[in-house]
C-alpha positions in Angstrom: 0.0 0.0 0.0 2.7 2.5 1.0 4.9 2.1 -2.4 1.3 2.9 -4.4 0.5 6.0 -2.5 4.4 6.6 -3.0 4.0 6.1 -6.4 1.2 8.2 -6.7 2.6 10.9 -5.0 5.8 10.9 -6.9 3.2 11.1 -10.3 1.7 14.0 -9.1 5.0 15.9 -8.4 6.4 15.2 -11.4 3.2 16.0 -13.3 3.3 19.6 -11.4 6.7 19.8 -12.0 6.0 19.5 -15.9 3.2 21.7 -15.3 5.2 24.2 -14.1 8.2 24.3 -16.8 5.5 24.5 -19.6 3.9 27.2 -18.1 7.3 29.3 -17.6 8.1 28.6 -21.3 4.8 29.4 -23.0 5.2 32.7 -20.7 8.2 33.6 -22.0 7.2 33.1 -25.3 4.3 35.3 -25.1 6.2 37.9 -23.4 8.9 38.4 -25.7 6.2 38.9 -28.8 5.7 42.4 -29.5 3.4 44.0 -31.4 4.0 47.6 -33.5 2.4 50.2 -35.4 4.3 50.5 -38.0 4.4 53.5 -40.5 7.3 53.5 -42.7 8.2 55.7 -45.3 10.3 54.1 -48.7 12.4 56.0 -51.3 13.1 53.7 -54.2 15.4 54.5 -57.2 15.3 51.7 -60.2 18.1 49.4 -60.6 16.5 47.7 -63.6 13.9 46.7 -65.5 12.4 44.2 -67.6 9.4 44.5 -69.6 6.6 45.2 -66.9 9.1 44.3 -64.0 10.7 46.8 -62.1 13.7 46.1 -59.7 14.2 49.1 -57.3 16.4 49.4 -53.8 16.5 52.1 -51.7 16.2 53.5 -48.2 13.4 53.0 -45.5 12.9 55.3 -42.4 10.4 55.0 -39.5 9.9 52.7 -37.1 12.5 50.3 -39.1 15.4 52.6 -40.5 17.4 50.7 -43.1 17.5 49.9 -46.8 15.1 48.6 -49.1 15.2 45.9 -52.1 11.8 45.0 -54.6 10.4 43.4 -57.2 7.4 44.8 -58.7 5.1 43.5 -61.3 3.7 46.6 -63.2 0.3 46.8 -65.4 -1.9 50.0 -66.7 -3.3 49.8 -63.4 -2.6 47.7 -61.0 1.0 46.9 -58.7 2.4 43.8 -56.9 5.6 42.2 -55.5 7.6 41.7 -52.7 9.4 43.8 -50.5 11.9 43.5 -48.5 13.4 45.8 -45.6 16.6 45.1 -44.2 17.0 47.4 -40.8 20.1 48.6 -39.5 19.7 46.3 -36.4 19.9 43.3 -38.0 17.4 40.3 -39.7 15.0 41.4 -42.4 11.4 41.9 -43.1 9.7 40.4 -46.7 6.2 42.1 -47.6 3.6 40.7 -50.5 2.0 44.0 -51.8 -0.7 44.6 -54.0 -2.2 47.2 -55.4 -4.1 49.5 -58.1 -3.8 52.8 -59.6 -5.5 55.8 -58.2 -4.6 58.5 -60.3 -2.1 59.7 -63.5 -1.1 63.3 -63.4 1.6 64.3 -65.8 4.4 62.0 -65.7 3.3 61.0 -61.9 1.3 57.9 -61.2 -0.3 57.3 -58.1 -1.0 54.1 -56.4 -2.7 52.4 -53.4 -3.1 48.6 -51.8 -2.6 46.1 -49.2 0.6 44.7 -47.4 1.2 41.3 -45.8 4.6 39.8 -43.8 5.4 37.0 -45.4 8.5 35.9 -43.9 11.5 37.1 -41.8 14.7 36.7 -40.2 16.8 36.8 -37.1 14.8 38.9 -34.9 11.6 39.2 -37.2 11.9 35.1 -38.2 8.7 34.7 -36.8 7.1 38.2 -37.8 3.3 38.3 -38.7 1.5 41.9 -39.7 -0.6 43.1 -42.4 -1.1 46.9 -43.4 -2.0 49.4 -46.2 0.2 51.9 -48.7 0.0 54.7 -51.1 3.0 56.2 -53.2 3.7 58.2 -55.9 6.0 56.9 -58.9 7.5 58.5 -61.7 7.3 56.8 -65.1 10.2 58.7 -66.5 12.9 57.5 -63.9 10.4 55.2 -61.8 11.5 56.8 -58.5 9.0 55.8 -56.0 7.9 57.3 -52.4 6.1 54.7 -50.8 4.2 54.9 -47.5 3.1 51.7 -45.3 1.1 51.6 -42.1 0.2 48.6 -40.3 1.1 46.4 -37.2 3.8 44.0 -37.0 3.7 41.3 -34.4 7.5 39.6 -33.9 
C-alpha cells in the first residue's frame, strides 16, 4: 500500500513539476512577442527593368530605418511584388504588396493597396502583420515614395 501512494505521489509531483516548466516557457514566449504600429516611409530608385518588372532598392525610415530591395510586377493599373526591408539592427522583413492605380497626373502615377509579412529573419523570423500603402512613382525615372502603415507582431 505504501509504495502505491508513494507512487502516486511521486506522479503528481512530477506531473506539477512539468506543469510548471511549460507554463514558464509558453510565458516567455508570449512575453517576448511584440506588437508595433508600423508607419514607414520608402524612397526607391530603379536598378533595372524588364518589360513590366521593375527592380528598385532604396532607403526605409520609420519605425524600421534601413535599406530597401523589390520586385514589382507593373500593369496599366494595378502593382504587386515583394518587399523587403533590411533594418540597421539586423534580420529582415519580406512584404507581399498589391495594389491599383488611383490617379495619372503628368508623368506621376499614383497608387494604393494592401501589405502582408510574409516571412523574416533573425529577430523578425517569426514576424506576422498586415497593413496598407499609397505612393507616388514617376514613369520617366520610376523613383518611388512609398508609404506603409500597419502592425507587425514579432
Amino acid at each position: 500500500m505504501q509504495s502505491q501512494a508513494l507512487r502516486r505521489r511521486m506522479r503528481m509531483i512530477a506531473v506539477a513539476g512539468i506543469t510548471a516548466v511549460l507554463s514558464v516557457a509558453l510565458t516567455d514566449t508570449v512575453a517576448t512577442a511584440r506588437t508595433v504600429t508600423m508607419t514607414e516611409v520608402a524612397q526607391l530608385h530603379l536598378v533595372r527593368r524588364s518589360g513590366s518588372v521593375l527592380y528598385e532598392r532604396g532607403t526605409v525610415s520609420g519605425t524600421l530605418d534601413g535599406t530597401v530591395s523589390a520586385r514589382f510586377e507593373t500593369s496599366t493599373t494595378s502593382v504587386s511584388g515583394r518587399v523587403t526591408i533590411y533594418p540597421h539592427g539586423g534580420g529582415s522583413l519580406t512584404i507581399n504588396v498589391a495594389g491599383n492605380l488611383e490617379s495619372l497626373s503628368g508623368v506621376n502615377a499614383t497608387f494604393t493597396g494592401s501589405i502582408a509579412v510574409r516571412r523574416g529573419t533573425g529577430r523578425y523570423a517569426r514576424a506576422t502583420g498586415s497593413g496598407t500603402f499609397t505612393g507616388i512613382v514617376n514613369r520617366r525615372t520610376w523613383a518611388a515614395k512609398v508609404t506603409a502603415r500597419g502592425r507587425l507582431t514579432y
